[in-house]
N, C-alpha and C positions, 0 to 999 in steps of 0.2 A: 474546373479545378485542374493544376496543373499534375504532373506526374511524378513531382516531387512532395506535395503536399499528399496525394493517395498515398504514397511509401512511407512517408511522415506519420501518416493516421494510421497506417497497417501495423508498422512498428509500435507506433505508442499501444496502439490496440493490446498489441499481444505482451505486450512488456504488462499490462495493466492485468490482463488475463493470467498471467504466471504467478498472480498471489491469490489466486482465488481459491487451487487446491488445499494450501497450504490451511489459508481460514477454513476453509470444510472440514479438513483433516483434525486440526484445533476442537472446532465445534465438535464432533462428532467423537476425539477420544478423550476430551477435558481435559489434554495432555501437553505441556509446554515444552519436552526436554530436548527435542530437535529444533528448537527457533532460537535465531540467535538475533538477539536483540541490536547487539552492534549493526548487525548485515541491515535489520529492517529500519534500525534511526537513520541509519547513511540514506538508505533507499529512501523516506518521505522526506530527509532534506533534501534530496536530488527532485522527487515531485513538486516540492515547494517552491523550488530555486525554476524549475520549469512553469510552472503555474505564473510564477513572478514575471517571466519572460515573457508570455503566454498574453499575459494582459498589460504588460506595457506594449508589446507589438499588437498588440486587438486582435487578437486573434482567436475566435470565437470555438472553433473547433478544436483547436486546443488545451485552447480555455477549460474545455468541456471534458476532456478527457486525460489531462493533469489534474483537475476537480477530483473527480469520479475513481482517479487512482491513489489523489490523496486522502481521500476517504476510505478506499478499500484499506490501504495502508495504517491509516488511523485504526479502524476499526479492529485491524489483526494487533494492532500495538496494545489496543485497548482491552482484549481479549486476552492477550498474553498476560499482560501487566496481571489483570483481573484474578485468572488463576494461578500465577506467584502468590501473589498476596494470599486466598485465600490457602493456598499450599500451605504458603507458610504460618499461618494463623492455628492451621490445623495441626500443624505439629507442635507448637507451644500450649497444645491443650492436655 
C-alpha cells in the first residue's frame, strides 16, 4: 500500500472519529441544542458524494470507511431528528 493511500485512510479515519463524541455526548444528555443540523446534512452529503467515488473507483477501503462514516453520521442525524421531535411533542402536551 502506497503512502498516499495510508495518509488517505489516516485522514478519513480521524475525520470519521470526530463525530463519535458528539453522538455520545447526544446519547448520554438526551440534549440537541448544540448540533446544528445544517453543519451535519453538508457533512453526510460530503460522505455520500465520497462513498459514490469510492465505488466507482473500487476502492474497497474506502469503500469501507465512507460506509462506516455514513452511518455514524446517519445515525447522529437520526438521534437528533429523534429528540426534536419528541422535544417538541412534549411541549404541545
Amino acid at each position: 500500500m502506497s503512502w498516499p493511500i495510508v495518509l488517505g485512510l489516516v485522514a478519513t479515519w480521524l475525520v470519521e472519529a470526530s463525530a463519535l463524541p458528539q453522538l455520545w455526548r447526544l446519547h448520554q444528555q438526551n440534549d440537541t441544542d448544540g448540533a446544528s443540523l445544517l453543519w451535519l446534512c453538508l457533512h453526510l452529503l460530503g460522505r455520500l458524494v465520497g462513498l459514490s467515488a469510492a465505488i466507482v473507483e473500487h476502492s474497497e477501503l474506502f469503500i469501507a470507511f465512507f460506509l462506516v462514516g455514513t452511518l455514524v453520521r446517519g445515525a447522529l442525524l437520526a438521534k437528533i431528528l429523534a429528540y426534536r421531535s419528541q422535544h417538541r411533542s412534549l411541549q404541545h402536551v
